[in-house]
N, C-alpha and C positions, 0 to 999 in steps of 0.2 A: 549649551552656549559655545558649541565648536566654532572655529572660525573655518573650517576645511571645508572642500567641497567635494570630497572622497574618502572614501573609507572600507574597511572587510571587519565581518563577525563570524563566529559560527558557533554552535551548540553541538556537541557531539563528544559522547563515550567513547572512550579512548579503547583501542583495540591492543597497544602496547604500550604495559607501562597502569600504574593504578591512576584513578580517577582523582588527579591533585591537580594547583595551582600551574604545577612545571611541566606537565602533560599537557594544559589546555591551548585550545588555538586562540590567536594567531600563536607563530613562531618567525624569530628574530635569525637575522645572519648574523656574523660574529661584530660588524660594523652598526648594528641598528637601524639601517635603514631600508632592509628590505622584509617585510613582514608577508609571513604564508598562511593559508586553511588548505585542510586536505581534506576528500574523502576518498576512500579505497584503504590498501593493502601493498605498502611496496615491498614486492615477494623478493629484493636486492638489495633489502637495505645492508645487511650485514656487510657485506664486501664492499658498498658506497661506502658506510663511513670510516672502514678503515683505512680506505684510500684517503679519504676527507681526514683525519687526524693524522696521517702520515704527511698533512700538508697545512697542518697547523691549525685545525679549525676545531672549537669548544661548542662541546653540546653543553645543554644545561637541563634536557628530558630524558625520557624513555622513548620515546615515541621514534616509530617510523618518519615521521613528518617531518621535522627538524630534519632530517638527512637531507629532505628537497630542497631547504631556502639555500644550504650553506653549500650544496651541490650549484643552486642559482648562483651565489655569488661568485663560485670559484669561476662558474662559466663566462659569468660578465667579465670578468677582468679582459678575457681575449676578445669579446663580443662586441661586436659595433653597437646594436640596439638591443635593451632587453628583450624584445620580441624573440631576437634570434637565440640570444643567452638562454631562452623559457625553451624553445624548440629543441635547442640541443639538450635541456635537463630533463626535458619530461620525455624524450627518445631516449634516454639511458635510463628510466624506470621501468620495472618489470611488473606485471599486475594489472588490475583495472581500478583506473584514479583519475579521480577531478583534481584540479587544485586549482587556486586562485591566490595568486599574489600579486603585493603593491608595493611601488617604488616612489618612496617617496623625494625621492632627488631630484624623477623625471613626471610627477606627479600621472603615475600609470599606471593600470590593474592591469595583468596578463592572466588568461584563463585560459585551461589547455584538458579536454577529457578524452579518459579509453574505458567503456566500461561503464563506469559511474556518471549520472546523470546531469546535464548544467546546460541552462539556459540565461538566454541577457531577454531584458526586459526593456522597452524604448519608450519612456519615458514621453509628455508630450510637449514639456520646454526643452527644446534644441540643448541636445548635448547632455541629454539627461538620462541614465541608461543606469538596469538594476541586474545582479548577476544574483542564481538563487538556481539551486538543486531543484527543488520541484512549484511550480507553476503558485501552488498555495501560500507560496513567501511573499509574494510579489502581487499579486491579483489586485491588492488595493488601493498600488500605484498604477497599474495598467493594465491591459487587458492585450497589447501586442507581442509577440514575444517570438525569438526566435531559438531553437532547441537544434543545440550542437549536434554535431555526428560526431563518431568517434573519432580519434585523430585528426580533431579540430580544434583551430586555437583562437582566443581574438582577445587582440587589445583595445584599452579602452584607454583614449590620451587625453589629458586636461591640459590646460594653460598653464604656465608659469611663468612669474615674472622676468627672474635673470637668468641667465645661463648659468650651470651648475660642474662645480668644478672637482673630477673623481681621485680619490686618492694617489692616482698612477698618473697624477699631473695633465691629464688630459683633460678637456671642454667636451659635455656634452650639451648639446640645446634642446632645451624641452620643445614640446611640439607648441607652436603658436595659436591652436583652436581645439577645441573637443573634437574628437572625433571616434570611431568606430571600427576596426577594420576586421576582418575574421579570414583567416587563412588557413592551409593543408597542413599536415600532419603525416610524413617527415620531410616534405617538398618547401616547402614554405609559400609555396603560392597562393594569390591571395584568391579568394571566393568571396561571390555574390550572395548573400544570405536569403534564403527562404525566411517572411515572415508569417507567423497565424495570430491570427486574431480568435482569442477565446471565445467561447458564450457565455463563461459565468458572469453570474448578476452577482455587484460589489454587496450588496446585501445581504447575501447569505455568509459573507465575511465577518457579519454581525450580527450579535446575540440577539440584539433584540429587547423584550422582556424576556428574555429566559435565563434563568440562571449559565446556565453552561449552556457550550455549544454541542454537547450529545442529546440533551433533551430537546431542544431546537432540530437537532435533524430527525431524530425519531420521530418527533411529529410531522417533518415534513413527507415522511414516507408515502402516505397515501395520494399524494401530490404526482409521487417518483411513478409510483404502480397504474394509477390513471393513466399518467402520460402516454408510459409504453403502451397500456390497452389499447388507445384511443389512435396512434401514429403508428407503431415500431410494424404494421402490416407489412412492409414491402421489406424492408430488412430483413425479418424472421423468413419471408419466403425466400430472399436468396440465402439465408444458411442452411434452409432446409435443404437446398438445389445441391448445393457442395455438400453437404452430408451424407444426400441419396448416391452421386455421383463416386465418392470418395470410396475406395480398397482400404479402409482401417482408417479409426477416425481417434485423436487422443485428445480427452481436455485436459490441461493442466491449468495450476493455481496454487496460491501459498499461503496458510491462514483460512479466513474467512473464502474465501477465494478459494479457496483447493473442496471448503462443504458445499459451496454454488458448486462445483465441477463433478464434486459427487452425487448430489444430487440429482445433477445431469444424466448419469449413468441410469436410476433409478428411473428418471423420468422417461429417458428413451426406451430404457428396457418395457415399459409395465405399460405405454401408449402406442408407441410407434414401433413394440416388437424390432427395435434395433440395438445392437450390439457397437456399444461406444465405451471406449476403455476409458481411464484417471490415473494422475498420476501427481503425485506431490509435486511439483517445479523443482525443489534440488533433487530431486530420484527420477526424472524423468531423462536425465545421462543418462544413467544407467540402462534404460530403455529403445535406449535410439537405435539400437542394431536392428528392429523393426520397422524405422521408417525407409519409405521408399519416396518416390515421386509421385506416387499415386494417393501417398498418406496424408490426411488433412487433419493437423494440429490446430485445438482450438485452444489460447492463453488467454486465463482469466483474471482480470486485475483493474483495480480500482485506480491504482498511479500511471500504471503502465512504464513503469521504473524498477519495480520487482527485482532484482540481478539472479534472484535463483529462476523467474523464466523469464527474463530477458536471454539468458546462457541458451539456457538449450533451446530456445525459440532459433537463435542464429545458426545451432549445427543442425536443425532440421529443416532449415532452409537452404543449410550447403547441400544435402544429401535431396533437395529437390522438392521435398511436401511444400501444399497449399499451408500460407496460413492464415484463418481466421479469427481474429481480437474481437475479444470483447474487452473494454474498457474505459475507464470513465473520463480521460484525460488527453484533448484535441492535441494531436503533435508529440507526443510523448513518443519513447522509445519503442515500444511494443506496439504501437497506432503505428511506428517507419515500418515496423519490421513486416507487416502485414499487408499478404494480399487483397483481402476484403476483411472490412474492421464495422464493428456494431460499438459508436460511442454510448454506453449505459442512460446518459440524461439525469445523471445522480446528482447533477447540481456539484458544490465543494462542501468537501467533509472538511471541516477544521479539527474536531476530535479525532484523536490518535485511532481511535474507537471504533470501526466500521459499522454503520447500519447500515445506510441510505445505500449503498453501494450494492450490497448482498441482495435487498431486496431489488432491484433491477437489476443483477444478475439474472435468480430466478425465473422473473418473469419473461424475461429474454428465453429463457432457455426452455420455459413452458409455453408459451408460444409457439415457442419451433416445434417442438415434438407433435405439438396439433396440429401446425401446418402440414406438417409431414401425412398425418390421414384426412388432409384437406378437411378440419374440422376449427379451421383457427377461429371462428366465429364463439366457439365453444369455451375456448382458452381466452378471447376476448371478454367475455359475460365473466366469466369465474375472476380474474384480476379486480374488474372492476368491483364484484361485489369484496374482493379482498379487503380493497381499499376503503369500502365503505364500515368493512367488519373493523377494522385497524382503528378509524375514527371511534368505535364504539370502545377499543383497549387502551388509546389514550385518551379517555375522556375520563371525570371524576369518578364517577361510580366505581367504574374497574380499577384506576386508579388507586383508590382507597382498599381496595379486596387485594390488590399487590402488594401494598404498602403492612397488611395487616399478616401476611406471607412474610416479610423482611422480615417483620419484629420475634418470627418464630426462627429464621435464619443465622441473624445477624452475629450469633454469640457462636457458632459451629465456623470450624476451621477444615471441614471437610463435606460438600455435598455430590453427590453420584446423582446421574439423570439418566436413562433409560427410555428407549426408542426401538424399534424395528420399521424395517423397508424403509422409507423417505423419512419417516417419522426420527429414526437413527440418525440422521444427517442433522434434525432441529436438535435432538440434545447432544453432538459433537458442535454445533455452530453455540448451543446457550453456555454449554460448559467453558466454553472459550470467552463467550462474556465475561461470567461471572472469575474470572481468575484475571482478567485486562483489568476488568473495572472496577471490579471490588477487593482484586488479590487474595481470593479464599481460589483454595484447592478444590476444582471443580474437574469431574472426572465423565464424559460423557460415552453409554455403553449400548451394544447391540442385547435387547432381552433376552436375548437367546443364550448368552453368556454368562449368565447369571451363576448357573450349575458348575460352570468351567472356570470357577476360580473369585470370580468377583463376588460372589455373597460372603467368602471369609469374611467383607470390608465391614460388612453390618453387623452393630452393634446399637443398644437402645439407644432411642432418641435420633440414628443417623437419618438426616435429610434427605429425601430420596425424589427429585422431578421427574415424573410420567407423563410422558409426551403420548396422548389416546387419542390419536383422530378415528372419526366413524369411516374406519376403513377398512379391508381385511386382515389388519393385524390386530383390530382392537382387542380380542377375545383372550390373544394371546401376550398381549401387552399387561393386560387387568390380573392375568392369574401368574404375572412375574410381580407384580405392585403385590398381589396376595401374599408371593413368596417373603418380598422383602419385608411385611407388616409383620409376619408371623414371627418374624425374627427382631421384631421392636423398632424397625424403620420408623420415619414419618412418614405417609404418602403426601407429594401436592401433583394433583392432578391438571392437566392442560390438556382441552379436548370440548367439542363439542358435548358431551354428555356427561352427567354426574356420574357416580358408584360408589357407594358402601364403601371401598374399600379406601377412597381418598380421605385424610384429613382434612386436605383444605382443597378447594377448587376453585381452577380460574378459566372462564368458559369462554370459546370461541365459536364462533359461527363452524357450520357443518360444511363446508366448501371445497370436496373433494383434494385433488395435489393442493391447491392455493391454500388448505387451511396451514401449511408449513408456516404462510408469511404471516399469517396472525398466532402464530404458536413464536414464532424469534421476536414478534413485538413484545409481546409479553414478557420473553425472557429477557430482553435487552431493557425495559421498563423495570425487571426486577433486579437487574443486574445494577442501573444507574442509583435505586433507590439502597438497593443493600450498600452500596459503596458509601454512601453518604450517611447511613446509618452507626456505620464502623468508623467514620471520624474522616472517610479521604475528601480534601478541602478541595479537589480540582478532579473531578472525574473524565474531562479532558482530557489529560495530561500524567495515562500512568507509570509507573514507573519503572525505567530499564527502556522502553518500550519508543519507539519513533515510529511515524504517519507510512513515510517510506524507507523499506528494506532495500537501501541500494549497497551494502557493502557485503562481504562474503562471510 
C-alpha cells in the first residue's frame, strides 16, 4: 500500500559485523534521508570513518557500508548535485563495489560500480527503470537491460512536486520528469548506454507445477543437451580453431564450473590427445606468470559475474591472451571481457543450485574435443542419446529407485563418493550437490586414493557412491567399492552395469564420456530428494549460499 514510486532492497550476509538488524541493508546518513545497499569490500574503510567521526558523524553498525552513505552525506553538503556528491564518494573507496543509493529529498537513486556487478533494467512504461546485481532479479519485469562497466555511474530522477529545502538553507529543485542518465567514472562525463536485449523465456521464472525450481530445471535438462547437439556446430568449431591455434590453453571456473573445466582437461586429454591445463578462478593469480599473448584462457561460468574469474580473466587480458567464455548470461561481465564467447543456452537458473548450467557446460566442451578430430557428428549422436537416457532418470520408475537410495541415506551425516578418469569429476560435481542441497557432509574421491589416507574414513554402515561407467576404469573402480564393502561401507552403484558388489543400484545408459551427464542427473535427483527427506523446506534456497559469487 506504498504511495512512493521508488524504492532500494537488498538481501545479503554481512561480510563485517554479525548477521543482526543493525548490520542489514539499506543504511541511513546521520539526517535520514539518504539510504544505501552495497555489495563488495571497502578495503578504506577504517581510515574513512575515522575521518567521518572526527566530523561528527554516528554509526549505528558494524559494517563497511554505513562508512559510504555518511561519506555521501558529508560530500553533498559541498556538492551541487548528488550525482556529483556519489562520483566523489565512490572515487575515495578502495576495493571492488556496487552501491546503490536514494535520495529522498531529490526523489533519486545513484548507482556507481568497480568490480561488482549492476545493471538498470528499462522498464516498458516511460520512466520505468529496475536496478539489480544480476539479470535473474529483474527478468520478470523485462527482458532489456543495460550492464554497467566498471567506473560507471547513472542516475535515475523522478518527479517531485516542490522544491526541497537542504539544511545549509539552500533550494535544491528536483528534476521535473524521469529520467535516466549514465556517466564516466572519475570524469563525470556523460555516456550513451549499450542496451541487450535478453532471450530468456519469462517462463522459466516460474515453477510451474513443480514444487521448487531445482526440480523444474533438472527436468528441463534434456531440453539444454538437445539443443547444443542439434545447433552449437559452428561455435564448437571455432573454439576448436583457437584451441588448435593457441601456445598453452587454461580453463578456469568456480564451483560447479571449475568440475565442467575439469572435465575438460580429461576430455581433451583422452579424445583429442591435447594438453589443456585448469585451474580453480581464485588460484588461477597465482598462475598468470604463464600467460603470454599467445595463451588462450577459457572462463567457465554460469552468471558470468563470478569475481574470483571475473579478476584474473582481466590481468590475462592485460598481459595479451585470447579469451574464450563460455557462459550462460548475454552481456554479463565475462561475455565483455571476451574475445569469442559461447553463451551456454541453459535457459535461467532460479535455484541457487546449478544443474541446467553444468550440463551445457559439458557438452559444449564435448563437442569441441570431437570437433577437434573432425568426428563432431559422433559427439552430436552421443548428447542426443544423453538426453534421451536423462528422460529415462527423471522419469518414475528411476525415480522411485532414488528415492528408495535416500531413505537408506537420509539419517548419515557423512557420505564419500569415488570415481576415476572423468568418472572423478561426477563424484567431485555430486559431492557438491549433496552438501548445497541437502547440507550432509559429502566428500568426493579419486579411487585411486583410497590406500592413501581416505579408507581410515570407513567405518560400518558408511555410505559410499560409485560412480562405474563401462569404461577403462571400471575394473579398477569395482575392486575400490570391494575395498570399501570389506570394511562395512554401503556400496550404491551408478553405471551402466550391475555387480555383486553394490547394495543398491541406479543404472544409466552405456554412453561412452556422455554417460557423465546421466551419472550428475542422478546425483542431483538424489541430492534434491535427500534434502527434502531431512526436513529442508526450500531446496532452492540453501543456506550461507547465493546464485552469484560477486564479492571477494
Amino acid at each position: 500500500n506504498l504511495t512512493s514510486t521508488i524504492g532500494i532492497g537488498h538481501t545479503r550476509w554481512a561480510t563485517h559485523g554479525g548477521v543482526t538488524v543493525a548490520n542489514a541493508h539499506p543504511h541511513l546518513d546521520c539526517t535520514g534521508t539518504i539510504a544505501l545497499i552495497h555489495n563488495g569490500i571497502v578495503e578504506n574503510f577504517q581510515e574513512l570513518k575515522k575521518e567521518l567521526l572526527a566530523k561528527g558523524h554516528q554509526f549505528k553498525s558494524e559494517t563497511d557500508t554505513e562508512i559510504i552513505v555518511h561519506l555521501l552525506e558529508e560530500n553533498l553538503k559541498a556538492a551541487v548535485t548528488f550525482t556529483q556528491a556519489m562520483q566523489q564518494t565512490f572515487n575515495a573507496l578502495s576495493g571492488l563495489n556496487a552501491v546503490v543509493a536514494l535520495n529522498s529529498r531529490t526523489n533519486e537513486i545513484i548507482a556507481a560500480k568497480n568490480g561488482s556487478p549492476l545493471l538498470v533494467g528499462i522498464g516498458d512504461t516511460p520512466g520505468e527503470y529496475f536496478l539489480a546485481s544480476d539479470a535473474t532479479g529483474i527478468i520478470k519485469h523485462t527482458k532489456k537491460v543495460i550492464f554497467l562497466e566498471d567506473n560507471q555511474l547513472v542516475s535515475l530522477r523522478g518527479a517531485v512536486a516542490t522544491k526541497q529545502s537542504q539544511d545549509d538553507g539552500r533550494d535544491r529543485h528536483a528534476p521535473s520528469s524521469l529520467a535516466m542518465t549514465l556517466y564516466s567514472l572519475p570524469d563525470g562525463k556523460e555516456i550513451t548506454p549499450h542496451i541487450t536485449t535478453l532471450d530468456w523465456d519469462f517462463t522459466e521464472a516460474e515453477k510451474g507445477t513443480f514444487p521448487h525450481f531445482l526440480l523444474k530445471e533438472i527436468h528441463e535438462q534434456p531440453k539444454v543437451i538437445e539443443h547444443i547437439a542439434l545447433t552449437y556446430q559452428t561455435q564448437t568449431k571455432q573454439l576448436a580453431e583457437l584451441i588448435k591455434k593457441a601456445y598453452g590453453t587454461f580453463m578456469l571456473g568456480c564451483g560447479t564450473a571449475s568440475y565442467a573445466a575439469l572435465a575438460g582437461v580429461y576430455l581433451f586429454s583422452h579424445i583429442a590427445k591435447k594438453h589443456v591445463n585448469f585451474s580453480i578462478g581464485s588460484e588461477f593469480n597465482y598462475l598468470e606468470d604463464y600467460i603470454t599473448d599467445r595463451t588462450l584462457v577459457i572462463p567457465i561460468s554460469q552468471s558470468g559475474e563470478t569475481i574470483d574469474v571475473v579478476e584474473p580473466v582481466q590481468k590475462a587480458k592485460a598481459k595479451g591472451a585470447t579469451i574464450a567464455a563460455l557462459v550462460n548470461v548475454l552481456g554479463s561481465t565475462i561475455y565483455r571481457q571476451a574475445d569469442y564467447k559461447i553463451v551456454l543456452g541453459a535457459g535461467q537458473e532460479k535455484a541457487v543450485v546449478s544443474t541446467k548450467a553444468f550440463m551445457a557446460m559439458f557438452s559444449i566442451l564435448l563437442m569441441t574435443c570431437y570437433t577437434l578430430i573432425n568426428k563432431q557428428k559422433e559427439a552430436k549422436d552421443m548428447l542426443l542419446a544423453a538426453g534421451k537416457d536423462i528422460k529415462k532418470v527423471i522419469a518414475e520408475k528411476s525415480v522411485k529407485e532414488i528415492k528408495n537410495v535416500v531413505n537408506q541415506l537420509k539419517k548419515h551425516e557423512h557420505i564419500y563418493l569415488l570415481g576415476r578418469g572423468l568418472s572423478y569429476v561426477t563424484a567431485l560435481e555430486a559431492a557438491l550437490k549433496i552438501k548445497e542441497t541437502a547440507c550432509i557432509h559429502a566428500e568426493g574421491f579419486a579411487g585411486g586414493e583410497l590406500k592413501h589416507g581416505v579408507i581410515a574414513l570407513v567405518e560400518k554402515g558408511t555410505p559410499c557412491i560409485v560412480m562405474a561407467p563401462n569404461d577403462e576404469t571400471y575394473e579398477e573402480i569395482i575392486s575400490n567399492a570391494q575395498e570399501v564393502k570389506a570394511r562395512g561401507g554401503l556400496i550404491i552403484g551408478i553405471g551402466p552395469k550391475n555387480n555383486p558388489v553394490f547394495d543398491h543400484f541406479l543404472e544409466t545408459a552405456d554412453n561412452q564420456e556422455a554417460t557423465l551427464l546421466s551419472q550428475v542427473a542422478i546425483s542431483q535427483l538424489l541430492s534434491y530428494y535427500l534434502a527434502l527427506a531431512r526436513g529442508i523446506k526450500d531446496p532452492d534456497k540453501p543456506r550461507n549460499l547465493a546464485k552469484s559469487v560477486t564479492v571477494k
